[in-house]
C-alpha positions, 0 to 999 in steps of 0.5 A: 500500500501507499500512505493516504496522500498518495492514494488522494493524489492518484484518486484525483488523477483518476477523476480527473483523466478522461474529461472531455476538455483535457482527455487523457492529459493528465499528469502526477507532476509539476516538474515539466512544464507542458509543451504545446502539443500536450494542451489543454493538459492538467498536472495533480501534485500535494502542496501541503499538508497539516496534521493535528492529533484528535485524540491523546491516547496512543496510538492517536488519531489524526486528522489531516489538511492536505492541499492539492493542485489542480494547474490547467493549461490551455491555448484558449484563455479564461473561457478554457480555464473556466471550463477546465475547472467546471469540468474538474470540479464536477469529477472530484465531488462525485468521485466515489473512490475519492470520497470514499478515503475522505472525510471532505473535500472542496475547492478553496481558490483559483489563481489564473496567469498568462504568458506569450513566450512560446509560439502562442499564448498559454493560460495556466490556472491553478485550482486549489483543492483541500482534502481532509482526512484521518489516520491513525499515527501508526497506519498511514496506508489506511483512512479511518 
């Protein structure tokens, strides 16, 4: 098994690969940006994460705040962000295997840029998108 974060991360990954907008674009990384020919594409990544006990007794529970973004790419501006994003949120709130390692999960904010450098403009867009769940302190490979 994989820790909980990774399983989020790839159950987003899941909901998000086959969207009629970006297809089968969809990557588990930030590292590269997305050349031309890969748009519109999005790239799923953790922020962050926060953790804080919710019980004192050994082993405690956990509860956790990850952070993850959504960055969308595309040559068609806000109209293509903004459907992007409608098409993204859709498919992580009705998400079963995602809901299901969750305890909730909401978008908390959009950022958009613009940049003309390459051959033709390209948007990016970054959703923000928070998921908390718990685990125990000794099993992290489970959602309790």
């Amino acid at each position: 098994m994989s820790h909980v974060r990774k399983q989020i991360r790839d159950a987003i990954v899941t909901a998000v690969t086959g969207l009629s907008t970006t297809g089968s674009r969809v990557y588990k990384t930030r590292l590269y940006p997305l050349e031309q020919g890969k748009l519109p594409g999005i790239c799923v990544y953790t922020k962050a994460e926060e953790s804080t006990p919710i019980t004192i007794t050994k082993p405690r529970t956990i509860e956790r705040t990850l952070e993850v973004m959504l960055e969308s790419y595309t040559l068609a501006g806000d109209d293509g962000l903004d459907q992007i994003c409608l098409e993204v949120e859709e498919a992580i709130y009705s998400n079963a295997a995602l809901n299901a390692l969750v305890k909730d999960v909401y978008a908390t904010g959009f950022e958009a840029d613009f940049s003309g450098d390459g051959e033709k403009p390209v948007a990016t867009g970054r959703l923000t998108v928070v998921c908390q769940y718990i685990t125990a302190e000794n099993d992290v490979e489970t959602s309790a």
